[in-house]
N, CA, C and O atoms as CSV, one atom per row, in Angstrom:
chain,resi,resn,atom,element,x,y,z
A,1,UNK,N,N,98.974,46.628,-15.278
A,1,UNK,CA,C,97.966,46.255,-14.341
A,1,UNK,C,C,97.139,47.511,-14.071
A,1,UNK,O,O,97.658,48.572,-13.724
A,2,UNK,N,N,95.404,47.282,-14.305
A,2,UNK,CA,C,95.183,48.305,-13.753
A,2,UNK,C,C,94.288,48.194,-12.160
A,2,UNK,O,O,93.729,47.233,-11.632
A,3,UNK,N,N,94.422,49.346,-11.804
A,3,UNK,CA,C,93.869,49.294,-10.284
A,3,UNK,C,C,92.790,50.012,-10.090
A,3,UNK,O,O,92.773,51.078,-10.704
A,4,UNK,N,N,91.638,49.702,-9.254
A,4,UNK,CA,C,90.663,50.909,-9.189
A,4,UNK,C,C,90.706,51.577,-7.840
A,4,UNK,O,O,90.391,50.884,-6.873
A,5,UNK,N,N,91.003,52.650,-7.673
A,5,UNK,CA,C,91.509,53.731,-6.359
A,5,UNK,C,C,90.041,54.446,-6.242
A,5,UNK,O,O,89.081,54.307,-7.000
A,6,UNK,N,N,90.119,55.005,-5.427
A,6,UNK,CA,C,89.350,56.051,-5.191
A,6,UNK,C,C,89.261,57.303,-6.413
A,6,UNK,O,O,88.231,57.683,-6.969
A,7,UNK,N,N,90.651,57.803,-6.639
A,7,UNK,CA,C,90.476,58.253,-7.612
A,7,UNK,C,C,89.940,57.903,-9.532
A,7,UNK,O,O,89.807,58.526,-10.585
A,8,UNK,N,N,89.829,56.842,-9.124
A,8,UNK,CA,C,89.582,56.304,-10.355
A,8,UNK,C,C,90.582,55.192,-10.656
A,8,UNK,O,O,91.454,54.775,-9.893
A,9,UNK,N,N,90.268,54.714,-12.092
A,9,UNK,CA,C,91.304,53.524,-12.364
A,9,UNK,C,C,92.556,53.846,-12.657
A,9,UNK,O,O,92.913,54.771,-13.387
A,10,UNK,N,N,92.939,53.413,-12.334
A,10,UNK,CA,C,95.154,53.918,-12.380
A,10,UNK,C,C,95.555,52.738,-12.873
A,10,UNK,O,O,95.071,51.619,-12.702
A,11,UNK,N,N,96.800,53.205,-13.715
A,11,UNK,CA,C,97.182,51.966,-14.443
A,11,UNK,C,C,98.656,51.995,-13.364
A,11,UNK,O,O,98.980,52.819,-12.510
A,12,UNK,N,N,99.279,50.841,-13.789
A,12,UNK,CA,C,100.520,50.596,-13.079
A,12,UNK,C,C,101.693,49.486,-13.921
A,12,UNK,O,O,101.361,48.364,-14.303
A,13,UNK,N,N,102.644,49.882,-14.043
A,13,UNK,CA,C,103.294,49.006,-14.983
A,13,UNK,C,C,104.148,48.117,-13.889
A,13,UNK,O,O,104.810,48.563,-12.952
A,14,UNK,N,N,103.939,46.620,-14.293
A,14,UNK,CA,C,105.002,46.076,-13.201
A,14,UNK,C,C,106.104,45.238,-14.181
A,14,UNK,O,O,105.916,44.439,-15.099
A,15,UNK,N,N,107.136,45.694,-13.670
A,15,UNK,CA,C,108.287,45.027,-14.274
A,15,UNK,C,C,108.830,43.684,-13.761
A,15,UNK,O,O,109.480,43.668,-12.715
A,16,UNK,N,N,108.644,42.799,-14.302
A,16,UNK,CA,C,108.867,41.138,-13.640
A,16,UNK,C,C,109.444,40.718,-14.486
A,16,UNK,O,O,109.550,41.369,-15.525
A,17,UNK,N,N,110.235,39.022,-14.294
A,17,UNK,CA,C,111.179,38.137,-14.864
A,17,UNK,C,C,110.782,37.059,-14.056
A,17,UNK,O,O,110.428,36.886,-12.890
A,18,UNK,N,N,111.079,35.949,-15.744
A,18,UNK,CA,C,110.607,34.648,-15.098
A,18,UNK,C,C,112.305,33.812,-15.664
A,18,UNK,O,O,113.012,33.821,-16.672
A,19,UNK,N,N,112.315,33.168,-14.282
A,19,UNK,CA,C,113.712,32.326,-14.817
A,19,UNK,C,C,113.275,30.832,-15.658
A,19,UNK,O,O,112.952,29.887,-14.938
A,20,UNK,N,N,113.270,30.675,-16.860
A,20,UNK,CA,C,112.652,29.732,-17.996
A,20,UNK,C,C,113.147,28.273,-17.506
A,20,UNK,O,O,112.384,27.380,-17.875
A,21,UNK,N,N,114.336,27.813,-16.701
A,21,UNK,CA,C,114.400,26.945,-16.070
A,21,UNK,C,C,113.888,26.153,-15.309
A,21,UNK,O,O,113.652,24.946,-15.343
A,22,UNK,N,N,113.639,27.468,-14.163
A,22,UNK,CA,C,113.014,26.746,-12.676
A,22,UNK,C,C,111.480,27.279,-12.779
A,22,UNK,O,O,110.594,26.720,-12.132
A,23,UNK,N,N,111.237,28.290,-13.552
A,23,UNK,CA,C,109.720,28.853,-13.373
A,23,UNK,C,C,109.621,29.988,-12.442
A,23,UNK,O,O,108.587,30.423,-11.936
A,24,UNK,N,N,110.940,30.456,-12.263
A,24,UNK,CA,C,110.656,31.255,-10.763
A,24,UNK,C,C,110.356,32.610,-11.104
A,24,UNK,O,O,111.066,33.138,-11.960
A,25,UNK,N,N,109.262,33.384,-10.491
A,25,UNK,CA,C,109.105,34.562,-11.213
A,25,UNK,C,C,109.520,35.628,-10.067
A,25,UNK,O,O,109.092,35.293,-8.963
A,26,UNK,N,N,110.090,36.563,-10.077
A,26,UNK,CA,C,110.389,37.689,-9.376
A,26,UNK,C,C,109.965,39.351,-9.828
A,26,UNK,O,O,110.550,39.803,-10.811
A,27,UNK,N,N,109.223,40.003,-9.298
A,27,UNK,CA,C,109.053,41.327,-9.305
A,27,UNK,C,C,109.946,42.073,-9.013
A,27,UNK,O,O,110.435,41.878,-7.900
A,28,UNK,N,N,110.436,43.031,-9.722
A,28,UNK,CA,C,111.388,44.018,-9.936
A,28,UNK,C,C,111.197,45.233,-9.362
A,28,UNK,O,O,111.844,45.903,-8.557
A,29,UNK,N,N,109.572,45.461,-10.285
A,29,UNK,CA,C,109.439,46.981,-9.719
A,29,UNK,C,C,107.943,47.398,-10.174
A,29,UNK,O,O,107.527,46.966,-11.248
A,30,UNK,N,N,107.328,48.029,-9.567
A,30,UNK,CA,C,105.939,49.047,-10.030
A,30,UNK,C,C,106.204,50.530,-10.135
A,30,UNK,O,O,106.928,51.228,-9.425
A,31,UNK,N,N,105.494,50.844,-11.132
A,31,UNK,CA,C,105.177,52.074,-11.318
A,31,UNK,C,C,104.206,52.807,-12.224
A,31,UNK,O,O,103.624,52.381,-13.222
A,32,UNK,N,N,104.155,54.101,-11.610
A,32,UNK,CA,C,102.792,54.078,-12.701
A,32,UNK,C,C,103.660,54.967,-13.921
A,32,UNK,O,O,103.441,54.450,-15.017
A,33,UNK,N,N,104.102,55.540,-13.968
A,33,UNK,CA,C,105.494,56.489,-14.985
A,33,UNK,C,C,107.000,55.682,-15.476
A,33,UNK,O,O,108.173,56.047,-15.390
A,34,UNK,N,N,106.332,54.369,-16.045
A,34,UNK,CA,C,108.326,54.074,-15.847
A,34,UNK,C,C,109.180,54.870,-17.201
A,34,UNK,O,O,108.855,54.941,-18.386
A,35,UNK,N,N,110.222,55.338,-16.578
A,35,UNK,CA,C,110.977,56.497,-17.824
A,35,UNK,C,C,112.484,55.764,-17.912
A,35,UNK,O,O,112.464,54.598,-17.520
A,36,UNK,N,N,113.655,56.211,-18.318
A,36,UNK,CA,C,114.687,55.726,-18.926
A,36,UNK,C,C,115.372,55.207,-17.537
A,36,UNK,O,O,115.895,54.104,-17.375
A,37,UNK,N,N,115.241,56.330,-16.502
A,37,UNK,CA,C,116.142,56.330,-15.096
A,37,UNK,C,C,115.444,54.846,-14.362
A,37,UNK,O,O,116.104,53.857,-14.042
A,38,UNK,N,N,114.070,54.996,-14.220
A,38,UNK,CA,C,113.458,53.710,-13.232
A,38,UNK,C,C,114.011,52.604,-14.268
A,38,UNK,O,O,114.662,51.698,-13.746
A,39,UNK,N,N,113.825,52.554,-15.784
A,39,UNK,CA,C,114.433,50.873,-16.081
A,39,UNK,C,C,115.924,50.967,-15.909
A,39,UNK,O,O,116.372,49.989,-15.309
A,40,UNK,N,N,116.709,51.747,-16.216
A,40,UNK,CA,C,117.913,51.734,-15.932
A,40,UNK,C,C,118.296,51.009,-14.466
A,40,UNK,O,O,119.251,50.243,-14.339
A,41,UNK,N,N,117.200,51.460,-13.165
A,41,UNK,CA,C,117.404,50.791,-11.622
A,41,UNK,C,C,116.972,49.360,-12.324
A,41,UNK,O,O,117.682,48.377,-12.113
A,42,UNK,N,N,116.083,49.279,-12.958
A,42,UNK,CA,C,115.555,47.912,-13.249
A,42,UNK,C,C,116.643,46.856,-13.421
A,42,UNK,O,O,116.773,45.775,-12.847
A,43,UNK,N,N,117.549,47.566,-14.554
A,43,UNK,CA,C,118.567,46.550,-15.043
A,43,UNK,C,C,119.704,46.756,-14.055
A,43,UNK,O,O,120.498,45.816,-14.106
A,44,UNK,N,N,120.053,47.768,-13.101
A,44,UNK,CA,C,121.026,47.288,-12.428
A,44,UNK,C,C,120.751,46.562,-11.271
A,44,UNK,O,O,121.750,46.019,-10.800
A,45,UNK,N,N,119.245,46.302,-10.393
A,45,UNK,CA,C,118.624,45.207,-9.889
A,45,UNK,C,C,119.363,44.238,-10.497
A,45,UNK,O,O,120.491,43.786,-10.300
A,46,UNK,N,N,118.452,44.003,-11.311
A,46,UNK,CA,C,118.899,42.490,-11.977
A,46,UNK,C,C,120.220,41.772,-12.357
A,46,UNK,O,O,120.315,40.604,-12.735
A,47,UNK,N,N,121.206,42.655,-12.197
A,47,UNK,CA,C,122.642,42.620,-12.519
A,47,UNK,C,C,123.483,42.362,-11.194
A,47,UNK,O,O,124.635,41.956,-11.042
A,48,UNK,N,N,122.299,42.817,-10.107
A,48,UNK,CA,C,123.166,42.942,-8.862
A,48,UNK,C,C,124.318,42.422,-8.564
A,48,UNK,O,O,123.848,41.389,-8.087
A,49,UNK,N,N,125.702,42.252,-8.426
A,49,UNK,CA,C,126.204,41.097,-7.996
A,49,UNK,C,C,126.316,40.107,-6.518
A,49,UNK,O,O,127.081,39.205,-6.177
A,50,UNK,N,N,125.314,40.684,-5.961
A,50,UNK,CA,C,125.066,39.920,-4.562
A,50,UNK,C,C,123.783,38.949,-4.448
A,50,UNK,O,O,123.777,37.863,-3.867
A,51,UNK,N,N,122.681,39.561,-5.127
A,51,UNK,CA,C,121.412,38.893,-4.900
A,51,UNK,C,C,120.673,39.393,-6.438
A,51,UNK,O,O,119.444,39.464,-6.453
A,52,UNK,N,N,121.254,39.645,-7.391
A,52,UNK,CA,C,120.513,39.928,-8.650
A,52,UNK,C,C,119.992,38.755,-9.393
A,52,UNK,O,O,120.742,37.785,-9.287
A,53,UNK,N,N,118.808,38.527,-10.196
A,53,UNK,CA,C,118.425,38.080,-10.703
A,53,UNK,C,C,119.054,37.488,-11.687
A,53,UNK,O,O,118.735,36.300,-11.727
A,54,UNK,N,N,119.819,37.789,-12.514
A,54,UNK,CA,C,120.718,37.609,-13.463
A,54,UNK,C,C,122.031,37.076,-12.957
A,54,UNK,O,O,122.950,37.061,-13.777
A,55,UNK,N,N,122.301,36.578,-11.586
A,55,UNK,CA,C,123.205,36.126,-11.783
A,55,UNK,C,C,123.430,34.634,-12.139
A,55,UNK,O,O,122.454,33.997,-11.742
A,56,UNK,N,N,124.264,33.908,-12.683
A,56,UNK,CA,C,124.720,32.669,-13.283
A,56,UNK,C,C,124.089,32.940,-14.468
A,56,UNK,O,O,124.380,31.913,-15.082
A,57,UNK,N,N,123.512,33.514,-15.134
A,57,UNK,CA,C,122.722,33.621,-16.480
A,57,UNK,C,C,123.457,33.936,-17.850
A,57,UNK,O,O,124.354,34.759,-18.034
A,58,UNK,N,N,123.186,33.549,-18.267
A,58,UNK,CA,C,123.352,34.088,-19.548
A,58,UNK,C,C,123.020,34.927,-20.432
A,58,UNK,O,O,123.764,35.679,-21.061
A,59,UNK,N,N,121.563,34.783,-20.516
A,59,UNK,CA,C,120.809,35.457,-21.323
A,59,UNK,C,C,119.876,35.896,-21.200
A,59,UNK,O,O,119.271,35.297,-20.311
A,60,UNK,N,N,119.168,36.894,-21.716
A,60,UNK,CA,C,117.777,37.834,-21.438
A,60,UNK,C,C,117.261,37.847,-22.371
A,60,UNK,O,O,117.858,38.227,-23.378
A,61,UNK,N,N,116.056,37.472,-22.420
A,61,UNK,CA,C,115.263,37.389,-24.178
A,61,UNK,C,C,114.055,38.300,-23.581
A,61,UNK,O,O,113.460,38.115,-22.520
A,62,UNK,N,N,113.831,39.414,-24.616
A,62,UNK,CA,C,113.092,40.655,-24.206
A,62,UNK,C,C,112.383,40.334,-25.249
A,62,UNK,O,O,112.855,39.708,-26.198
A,63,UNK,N,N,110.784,40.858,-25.155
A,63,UNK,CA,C,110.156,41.497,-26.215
A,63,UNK,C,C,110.449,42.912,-26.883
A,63,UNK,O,O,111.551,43.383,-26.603
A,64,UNK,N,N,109.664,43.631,-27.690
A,64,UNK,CA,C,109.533,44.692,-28.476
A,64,UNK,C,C,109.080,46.096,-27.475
A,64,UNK,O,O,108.623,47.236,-27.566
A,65,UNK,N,N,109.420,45.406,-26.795
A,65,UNK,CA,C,108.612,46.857,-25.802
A,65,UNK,C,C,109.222,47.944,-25.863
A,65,UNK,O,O,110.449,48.029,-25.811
A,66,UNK,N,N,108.155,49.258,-26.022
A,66,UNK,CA,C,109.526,50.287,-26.197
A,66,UNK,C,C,110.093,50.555,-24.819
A,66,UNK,O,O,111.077,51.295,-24.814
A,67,UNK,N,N,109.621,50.050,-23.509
A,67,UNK,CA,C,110.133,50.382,-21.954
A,67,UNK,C,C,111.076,50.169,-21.970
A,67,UNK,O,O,111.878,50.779,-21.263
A,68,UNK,N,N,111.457,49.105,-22.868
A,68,UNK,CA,C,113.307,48.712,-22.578
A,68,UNK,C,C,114.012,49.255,-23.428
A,68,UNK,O,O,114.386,48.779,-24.500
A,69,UNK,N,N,114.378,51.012,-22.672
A,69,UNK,CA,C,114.980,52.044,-22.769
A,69,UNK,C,C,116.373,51.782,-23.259
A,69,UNK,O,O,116.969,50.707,-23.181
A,70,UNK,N,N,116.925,53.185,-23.905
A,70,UNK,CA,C,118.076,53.016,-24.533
A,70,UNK,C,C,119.213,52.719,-23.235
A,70,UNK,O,O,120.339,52.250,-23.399
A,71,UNK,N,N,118.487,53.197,-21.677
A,71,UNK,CA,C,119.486,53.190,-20.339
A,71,UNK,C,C,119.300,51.539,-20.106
A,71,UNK,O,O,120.275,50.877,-19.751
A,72,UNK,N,N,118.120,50.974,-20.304
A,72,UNK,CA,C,118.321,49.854,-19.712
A,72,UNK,C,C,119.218,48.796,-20.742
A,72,UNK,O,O,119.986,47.982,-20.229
A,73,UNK,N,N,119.090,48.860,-21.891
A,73,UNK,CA,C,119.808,48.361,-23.010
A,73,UNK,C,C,120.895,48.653,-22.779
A,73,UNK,O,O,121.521,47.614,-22.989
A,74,UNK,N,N,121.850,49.699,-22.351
A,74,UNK,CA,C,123.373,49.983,-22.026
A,74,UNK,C,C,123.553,49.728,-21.301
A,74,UNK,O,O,124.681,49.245,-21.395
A,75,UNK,N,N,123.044,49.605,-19.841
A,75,UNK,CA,C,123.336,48.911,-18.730
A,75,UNK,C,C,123.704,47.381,-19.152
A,75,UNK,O,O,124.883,47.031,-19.100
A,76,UNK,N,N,122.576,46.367,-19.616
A,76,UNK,CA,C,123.015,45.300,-20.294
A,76,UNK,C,C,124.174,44.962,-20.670
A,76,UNK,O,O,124.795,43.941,-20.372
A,77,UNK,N,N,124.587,46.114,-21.559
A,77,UNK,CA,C,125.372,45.738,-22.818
A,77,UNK,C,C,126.818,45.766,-22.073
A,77,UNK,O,O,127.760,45.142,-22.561
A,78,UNK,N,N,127.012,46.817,-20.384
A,78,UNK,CA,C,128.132,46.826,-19.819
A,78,UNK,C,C,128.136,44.842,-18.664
A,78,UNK,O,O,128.749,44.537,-17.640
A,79,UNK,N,N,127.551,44.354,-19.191
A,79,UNK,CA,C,127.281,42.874,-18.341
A,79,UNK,C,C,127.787,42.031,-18.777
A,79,UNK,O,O,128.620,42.437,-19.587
A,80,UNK,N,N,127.763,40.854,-18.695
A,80,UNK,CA,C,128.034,39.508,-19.532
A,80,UNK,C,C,127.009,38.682,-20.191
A,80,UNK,O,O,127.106,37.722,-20.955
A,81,UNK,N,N,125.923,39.359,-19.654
A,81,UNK,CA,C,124.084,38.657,-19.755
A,81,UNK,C,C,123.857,39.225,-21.135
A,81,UNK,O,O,123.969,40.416,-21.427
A,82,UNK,N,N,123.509,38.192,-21.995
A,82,UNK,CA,C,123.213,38.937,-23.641
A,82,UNK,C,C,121.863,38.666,-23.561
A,82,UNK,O,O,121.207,37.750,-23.065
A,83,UNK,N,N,121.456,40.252,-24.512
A,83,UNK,CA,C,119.891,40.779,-24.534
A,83,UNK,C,C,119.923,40.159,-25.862
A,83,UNK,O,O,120.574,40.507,-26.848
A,84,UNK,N,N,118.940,38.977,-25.688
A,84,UNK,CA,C,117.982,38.425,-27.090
A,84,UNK,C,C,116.901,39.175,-27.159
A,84,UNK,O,O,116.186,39.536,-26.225
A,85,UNK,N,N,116.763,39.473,-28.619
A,85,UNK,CA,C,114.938,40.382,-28.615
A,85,UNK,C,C,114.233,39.335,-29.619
A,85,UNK,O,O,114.576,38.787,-30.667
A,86,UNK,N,N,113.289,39.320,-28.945
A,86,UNK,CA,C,111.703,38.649,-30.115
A,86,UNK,C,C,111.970,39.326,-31.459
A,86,UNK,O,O,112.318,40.488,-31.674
A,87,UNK,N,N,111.688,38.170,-32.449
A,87,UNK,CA,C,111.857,38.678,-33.706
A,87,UNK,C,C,110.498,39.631,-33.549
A,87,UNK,O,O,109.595,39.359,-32.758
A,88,UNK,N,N,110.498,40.773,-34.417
A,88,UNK,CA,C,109.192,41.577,-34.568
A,88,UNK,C,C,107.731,40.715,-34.916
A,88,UNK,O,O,106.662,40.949,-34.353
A,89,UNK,N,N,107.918,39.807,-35.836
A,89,UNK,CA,C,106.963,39.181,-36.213
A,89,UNK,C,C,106.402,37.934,-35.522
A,89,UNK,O,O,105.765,36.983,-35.974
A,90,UNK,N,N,106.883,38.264,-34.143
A,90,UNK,CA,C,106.716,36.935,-33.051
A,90,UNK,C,C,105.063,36.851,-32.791
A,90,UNK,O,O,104.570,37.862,-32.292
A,91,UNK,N,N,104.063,35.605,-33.120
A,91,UNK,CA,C,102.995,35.996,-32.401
A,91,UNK,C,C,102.675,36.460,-31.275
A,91,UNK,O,O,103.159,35.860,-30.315
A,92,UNK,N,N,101.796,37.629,-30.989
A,92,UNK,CA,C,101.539,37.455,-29.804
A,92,UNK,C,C,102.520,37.888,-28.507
A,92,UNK,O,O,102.482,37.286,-27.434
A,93,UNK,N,N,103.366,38.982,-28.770
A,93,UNK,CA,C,104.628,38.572,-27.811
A,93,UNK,C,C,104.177,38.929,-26.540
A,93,UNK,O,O,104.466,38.223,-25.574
A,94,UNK,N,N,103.393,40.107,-26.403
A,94,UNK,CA,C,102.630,40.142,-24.991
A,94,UNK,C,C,101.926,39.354,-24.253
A,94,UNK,O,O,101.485,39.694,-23.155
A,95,UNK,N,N,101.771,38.361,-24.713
A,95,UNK,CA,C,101.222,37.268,-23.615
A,95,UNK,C,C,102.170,36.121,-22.977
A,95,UNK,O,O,101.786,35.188,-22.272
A,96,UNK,N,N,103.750,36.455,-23.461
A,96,UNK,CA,C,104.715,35.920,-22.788
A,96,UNK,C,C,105.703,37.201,-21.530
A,96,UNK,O,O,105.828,38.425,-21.475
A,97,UNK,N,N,106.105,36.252,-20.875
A,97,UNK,CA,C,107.031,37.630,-20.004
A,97,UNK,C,C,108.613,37.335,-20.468
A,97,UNK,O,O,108.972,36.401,-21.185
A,98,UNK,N,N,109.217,38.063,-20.054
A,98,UNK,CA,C,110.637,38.533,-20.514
A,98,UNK,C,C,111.121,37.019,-19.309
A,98,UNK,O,O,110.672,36.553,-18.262
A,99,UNK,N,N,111.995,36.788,-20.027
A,99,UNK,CA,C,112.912,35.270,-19.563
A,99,UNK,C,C,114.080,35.240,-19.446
A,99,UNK,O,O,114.680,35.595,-20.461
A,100,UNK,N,N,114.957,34.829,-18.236
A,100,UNK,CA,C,116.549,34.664,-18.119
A,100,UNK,C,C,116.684,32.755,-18.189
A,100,UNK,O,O,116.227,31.720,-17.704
A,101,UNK,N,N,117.619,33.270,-19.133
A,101,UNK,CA,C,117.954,31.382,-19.536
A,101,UNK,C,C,119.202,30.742,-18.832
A,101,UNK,O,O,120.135,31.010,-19.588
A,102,UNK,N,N,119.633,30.111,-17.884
A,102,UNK,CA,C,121.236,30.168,-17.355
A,102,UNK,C,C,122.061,29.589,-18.398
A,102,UNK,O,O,123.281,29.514,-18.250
């Protein structure tokens, strides 16, 4: 997303999930720098076991993005929630958002 500030236009990355079931979309997180540590919070958000996004789920179907860091990918991988990725040759994958399937 970009924004126009005073200082000029600033970009901002927002990290969201849509549950492919109900349609429900939830925001995770903004930032304008996201690095290995902020997706790493990303995925343990979503893992929460009290109010996380991911809970009853199964599965996470990600695009190609390189944001989804080697921290947020291991966080995953310590879960029960399996990371599906877009085949590479998916049309178009940026005009879909990342999806939890229960």
């Amino acid at each position: 997303m970009e924004v126009l500030s005073w200082a000029g236009l600033v970009r901002y990355h927002v990290f969201f999930v849509i549950d492919l079931a109900s349609g429900r979309v939830e925001i995770g997180g903004v930032s304008r720098c996201p690095d290995g540590a902020w997706m790493e919070q990303m995925a343990r958000n979503l893992l929460d076991a009290g109010d996380g996004f991911l809970l009853s789920k199964r599965y996470l179907i990600l695009d190609r993005d390189p944001l989804y860091t080697r921290e947020f990918l291991d966080a995953m991988k310590r879960s029960v929630v399996r990371v599906l990725r877009l085949p590479p040759s998916t049309p178009n994958p940026n005009a879909f958002a990342i999806g939890a399937v229960p």
